[in-house]
N, C-alpha and C positions, 0 to 999 in steps of 0.2 A: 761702617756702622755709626761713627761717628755724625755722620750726615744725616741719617737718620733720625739719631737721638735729636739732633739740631732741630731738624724739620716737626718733630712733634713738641719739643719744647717752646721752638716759635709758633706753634698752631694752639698751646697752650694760652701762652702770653696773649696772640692776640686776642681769640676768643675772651679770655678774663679782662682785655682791658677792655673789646667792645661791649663783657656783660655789664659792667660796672657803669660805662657811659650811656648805655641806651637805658640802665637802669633809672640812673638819675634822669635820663630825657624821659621812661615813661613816670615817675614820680612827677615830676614838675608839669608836663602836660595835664595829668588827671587833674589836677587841682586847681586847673586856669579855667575861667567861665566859658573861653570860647576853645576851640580845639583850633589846635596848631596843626598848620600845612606841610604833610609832608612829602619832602622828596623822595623819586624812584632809590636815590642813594640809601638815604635815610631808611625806606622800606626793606629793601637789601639786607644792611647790615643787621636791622633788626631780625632778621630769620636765617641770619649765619647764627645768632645768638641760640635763638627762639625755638626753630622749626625742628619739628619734635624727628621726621625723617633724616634731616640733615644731624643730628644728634648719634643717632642709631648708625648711623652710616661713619660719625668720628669717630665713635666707641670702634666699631665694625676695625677701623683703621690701627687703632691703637693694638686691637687686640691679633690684628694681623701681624705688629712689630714684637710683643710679646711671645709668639707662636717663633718667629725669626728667633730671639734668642732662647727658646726651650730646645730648638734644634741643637744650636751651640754649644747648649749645656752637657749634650751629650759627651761631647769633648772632655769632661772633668772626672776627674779621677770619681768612683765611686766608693763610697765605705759601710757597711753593713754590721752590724751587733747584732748576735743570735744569743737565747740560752736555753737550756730545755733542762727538763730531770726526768729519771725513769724508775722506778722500784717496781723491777721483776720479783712476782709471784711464784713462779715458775723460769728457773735461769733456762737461756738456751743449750743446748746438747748439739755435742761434734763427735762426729767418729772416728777413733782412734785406731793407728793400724796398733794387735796386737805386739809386732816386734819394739815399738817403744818399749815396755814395759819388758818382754821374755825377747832377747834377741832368738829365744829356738823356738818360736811360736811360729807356725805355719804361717805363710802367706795369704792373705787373703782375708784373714782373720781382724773382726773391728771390737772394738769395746767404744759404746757410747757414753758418755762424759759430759757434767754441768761445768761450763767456765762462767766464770762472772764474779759477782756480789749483788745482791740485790740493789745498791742506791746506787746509781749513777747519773753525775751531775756533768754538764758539758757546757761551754761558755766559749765567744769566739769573734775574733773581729775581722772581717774581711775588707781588704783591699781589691777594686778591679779599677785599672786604669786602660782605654782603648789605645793602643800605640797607631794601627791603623783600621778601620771600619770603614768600607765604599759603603755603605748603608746608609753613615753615619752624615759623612762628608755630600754624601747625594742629597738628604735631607736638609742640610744648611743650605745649601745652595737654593734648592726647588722651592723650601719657606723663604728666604730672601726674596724671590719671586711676587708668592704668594703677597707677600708684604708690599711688593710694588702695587698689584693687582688693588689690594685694598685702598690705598693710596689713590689710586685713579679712580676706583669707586667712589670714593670721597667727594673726589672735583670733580666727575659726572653728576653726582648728587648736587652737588653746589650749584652747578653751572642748571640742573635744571632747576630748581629753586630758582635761581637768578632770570631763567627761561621763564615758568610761569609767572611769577610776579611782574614783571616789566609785562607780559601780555595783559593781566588785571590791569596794571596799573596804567596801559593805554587806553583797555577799554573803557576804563571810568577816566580817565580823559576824554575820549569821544562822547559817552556820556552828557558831560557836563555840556559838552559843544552843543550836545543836540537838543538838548534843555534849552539852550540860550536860543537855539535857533525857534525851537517850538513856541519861547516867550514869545518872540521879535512877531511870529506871524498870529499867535495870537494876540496882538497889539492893534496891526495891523486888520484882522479880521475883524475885533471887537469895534475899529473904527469905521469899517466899512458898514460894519449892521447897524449901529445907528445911525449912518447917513441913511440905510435903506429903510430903517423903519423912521423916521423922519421924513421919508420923502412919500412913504407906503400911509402914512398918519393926514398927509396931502393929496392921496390919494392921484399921486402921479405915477406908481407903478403899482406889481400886482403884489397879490399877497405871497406868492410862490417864489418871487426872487426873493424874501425875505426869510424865506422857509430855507431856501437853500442856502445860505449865507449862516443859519443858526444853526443847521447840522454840520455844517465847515465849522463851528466854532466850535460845537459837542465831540467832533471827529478832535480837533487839535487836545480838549481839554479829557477827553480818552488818551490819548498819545504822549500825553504832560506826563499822566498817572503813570502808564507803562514805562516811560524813561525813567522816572523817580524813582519808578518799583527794582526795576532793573538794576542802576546806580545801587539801590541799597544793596542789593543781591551781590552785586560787584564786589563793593565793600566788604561784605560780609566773609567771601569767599579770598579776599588779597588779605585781611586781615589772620582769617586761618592759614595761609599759605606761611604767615609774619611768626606766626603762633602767640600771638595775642589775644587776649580775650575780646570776646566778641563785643563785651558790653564797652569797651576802649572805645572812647571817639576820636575819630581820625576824621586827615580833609586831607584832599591830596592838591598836588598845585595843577591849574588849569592849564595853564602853558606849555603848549606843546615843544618838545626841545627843536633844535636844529634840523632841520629835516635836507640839507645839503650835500650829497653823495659824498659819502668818506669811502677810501681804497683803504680796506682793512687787511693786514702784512697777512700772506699766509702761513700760519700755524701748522704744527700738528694737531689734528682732533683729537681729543678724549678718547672716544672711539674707535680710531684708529691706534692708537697707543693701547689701547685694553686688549685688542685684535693681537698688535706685536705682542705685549707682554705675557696674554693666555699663551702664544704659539712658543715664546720662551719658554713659559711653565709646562708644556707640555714636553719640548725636548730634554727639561733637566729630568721630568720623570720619567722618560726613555733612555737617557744616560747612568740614572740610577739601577733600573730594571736590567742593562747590560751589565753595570759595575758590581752585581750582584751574584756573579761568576767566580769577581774575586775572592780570595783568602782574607780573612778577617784577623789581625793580630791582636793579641791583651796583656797587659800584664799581669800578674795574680801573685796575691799574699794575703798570707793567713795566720793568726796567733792566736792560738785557742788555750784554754786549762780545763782537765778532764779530773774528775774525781770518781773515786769508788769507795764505796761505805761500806761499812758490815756494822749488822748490829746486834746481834747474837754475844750475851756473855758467855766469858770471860774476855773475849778476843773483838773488843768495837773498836772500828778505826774510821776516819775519813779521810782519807788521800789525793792529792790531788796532782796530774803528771802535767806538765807545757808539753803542747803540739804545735809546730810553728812553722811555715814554710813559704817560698819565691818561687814563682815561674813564669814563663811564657806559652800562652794558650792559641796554636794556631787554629783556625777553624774555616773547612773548605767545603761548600757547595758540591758534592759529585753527582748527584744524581737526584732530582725531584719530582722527575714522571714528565717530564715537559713542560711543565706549568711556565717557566719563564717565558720558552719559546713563544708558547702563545701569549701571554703577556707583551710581548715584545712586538710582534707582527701587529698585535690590536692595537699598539703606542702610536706604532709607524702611521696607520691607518689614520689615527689621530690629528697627527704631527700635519699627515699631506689636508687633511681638512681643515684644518688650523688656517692652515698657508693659504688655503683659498678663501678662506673668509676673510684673512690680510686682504687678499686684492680686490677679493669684492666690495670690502667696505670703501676700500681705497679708492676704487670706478663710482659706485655708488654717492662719495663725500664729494668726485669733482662734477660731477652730474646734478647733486643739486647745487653747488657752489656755484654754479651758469646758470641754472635754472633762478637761484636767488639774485642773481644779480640784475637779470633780465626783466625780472620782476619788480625788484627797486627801482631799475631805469625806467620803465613803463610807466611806472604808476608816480614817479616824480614827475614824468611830462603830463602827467593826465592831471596831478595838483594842480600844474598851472593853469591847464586848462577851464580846468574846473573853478578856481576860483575867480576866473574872467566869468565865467558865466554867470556866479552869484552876483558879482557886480551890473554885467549887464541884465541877467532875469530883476534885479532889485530895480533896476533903474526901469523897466521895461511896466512892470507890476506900478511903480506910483504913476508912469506917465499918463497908464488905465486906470488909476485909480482919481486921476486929475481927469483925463477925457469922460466918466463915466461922470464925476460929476459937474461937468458944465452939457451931460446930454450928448456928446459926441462919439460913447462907447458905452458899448451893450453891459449887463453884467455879465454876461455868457464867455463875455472878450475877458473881463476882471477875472474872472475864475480860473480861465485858463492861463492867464497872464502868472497866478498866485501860484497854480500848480508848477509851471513853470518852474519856480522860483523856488519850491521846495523841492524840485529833483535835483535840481543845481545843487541846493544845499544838502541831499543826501548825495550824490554821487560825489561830493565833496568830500563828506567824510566816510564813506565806503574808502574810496583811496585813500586816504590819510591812514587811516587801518590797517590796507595790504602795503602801501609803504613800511610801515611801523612794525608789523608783523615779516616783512622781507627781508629788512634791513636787521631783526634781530635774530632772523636763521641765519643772514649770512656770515652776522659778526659770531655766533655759534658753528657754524661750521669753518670759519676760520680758526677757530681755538683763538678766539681774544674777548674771550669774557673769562675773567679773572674772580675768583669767590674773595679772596684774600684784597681787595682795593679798599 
């Protein structure tokens, strides 16, 4: 338990010293003219703080350990103060064999008879301590469980937090790429249409290659707005993820990290651990529902003061007698109509589906673990691929854009030269994307994304 206490103590500590730190970093940003750049780290830690789910989910944990020691508690002696009072109106009546009174009075003969006094006061402290309870002891155990469970809940939550946000936060990297790229060729377009209408003012070509060249310009600055729009949406959406206000300005950095095959160690998943642990918690409550056959021991004591009143002159009194007593309370299950038995069959039931969902997440985790792999490798050879192309589509695009104007190439040849040049640069960053997105299921299904870094 000790480990425990550890583990929320340090989940404590860190959380408060990363609220303290992102505090001061968002304090000091608001107040700077330009907005500070921040990293996928930086975004991270701010929604380990922040993120109103990830909150719910600590609490969720904490109150899982809490739940572990109320089990525990049952362990403790308990102790009870009662008091009560009564003034009978009417005392109660018992029937008396006549022979008390005439030993020569027939058999069978009763005379009924008031005992009592009308006040009676009764006061009393009870002791009950469990010596043993399988009830008792099944319940520490199954909440200890429970409390792992919450625990893994926790860093599933974490880990997905940390899952969507790196997803935002590449997509508005990509973003930015395609911004830059949508600049370059409307740069590049806007200089084309005044060679053509420069040369269309000369009346050396027609007016229709100039029409086509100024809806290639209307088309890219449609495409400007839609990236923009998007990026903002982006933002909008990684900052909620942060639990930051929306009205916060953020920048994130353009730079795409390392994108170099890393062999990520394999883990246990989250997932798979939640699998084992449910199939644990499900056998302790089958070991309890068995152990619940057993006899239950207590210990018991009691020390009470009982008074009786009269209050009729000449003869008023209040009296008061000590009742006081120890024992041992055994207590045995004989017969409950079957209800365990069934109880028990349905556990089982439980237990063997438990188990298959162990294996199947288990087949399931290494199946996509290949599947992501296969997917990273792919789409890293297709980067390369892909960014020879931009280089050669770019180089291809000015060679037409030099032949077209010494007269040696059509605009029809430029156009498609440009098109070119923007599939290169989308299929660019398409792959950059499924790299980006492969590589961070795979490092999630490895179990190495860590919430606590």
């Amino acid at each position: 338990m000790k480990a425990k206490k550890n583990f929320y103590k340090k989940l404590v500590n860190i959380h408060t010293l990363k609220w303290i730190i992102l505090s001061v970093f968002l304090v000091t940003t608001t107040f700077k003219s330009t907005a500070q750049s921040w990293s996928l780290q930086q975004c991270v830690d701010t929604a380990l703080v922040y993120n109103k789910n990830l909150q719910i989910s600590r609490n969720n944990a904490t109150i899982g350990a809490e739940k572990a020691e109320e089990a525990k508690a049952g362990l403790i002696p308990k102790v009870n103060i009662g008091a009560d009072y009564k003034y009978f109106f009417d005392l109660p009546y018992q029937l008396m064999p006549m022979t008390t009174f005439n030993p020569d009075a027939p058999e069978g003969d009763f005379k009924e008879i008031q005992f009592g006094v009308p006040h009676n006061i009764n006061a009393n402290i009870q002791l009950t301590m469990p010596l043993y309870n399988p009830q008792i002891y099944g319940a520490i155990q199954t909440t200890k469980i429970a409390a792992e469970l919450s625990e893994l809940q926790y860093k599933k939550a974490g880990e997905q937090v940390y899952f969507e946000i790196s997803n935002l936060y590449y997509n508005a990297q990509i973003l930015l790429h395609q911004q830059d790229f949508i600049d370059s060729n409307l740069v590049n377009t806007s200089r084309l249409l005044e060679n053509l209408q420069l040369l269309h003012s000369q009346q050396m070509i027609k007016k229709s290659d100039v029409t086509k060249v100024e809806l290639q310009k209307a088309q890219l600055l449609t495409q400007q707005d839609m990236a923009a729009n998007s990026y903002d949406q982006v933002i909008n959406a990684l900052k909620f993820s942060m639990g930051i206000p929306a009205t916060q300005n953020i920048q994130i950095d353009k730079h795409i990290g390392n994108q170099n095959i890393q062999d990520y160690h394999n883990q246990q998943h989250v997932d798979l651990q939640l699998a084992s642990t449910q199939n644990r918690f499900i056998a302790s409550e089958l070991s309890t529902l068995r152990n619940a056959r057993l006899p239950s021991v207590a210990i018991l004591g009691s020390y009470s003061q009982t008074g009786f009143g009269y209050d009729k002159k000449p003869d008023e009194f209040l009296k008061f007698f000590p009742v006081s007593f120890a024992g041992i309370q055994v207590s045995y299950p004989l017969f409950n109509g079957t209800v365990t038995n069934r109880k028990i069959k349905q556990k089982k039931i439980e237990v063997q589906n438990s188990e298959l969902q162990v294996a199947l997440v288990k087949d399931q985790n290494e199946m996509l673990i290949e599947n992501a792999i296969q997917r990273r490798f792919v789409a890293r050879q297709i980067i390369d691929n892909t960014s020879g192309q931009i280089i050669l589509a770019t180089t291809v695009y000015e060679q037409m854009l030099l032949q077209q104007k010494e007269g040696t190439a059509s605009l029809t040849e430029v156009l498609l030269a440009d098109n070119a040049l923007r599939e290169a640069q989308q299929a660019y960053l398409t792959t950059i994307v499924d790299y980006l997105k492969a590589d961070l299921e795979l490092k999630k299904l490895t179990g190495n994304i860590s919430i606590n870094n």
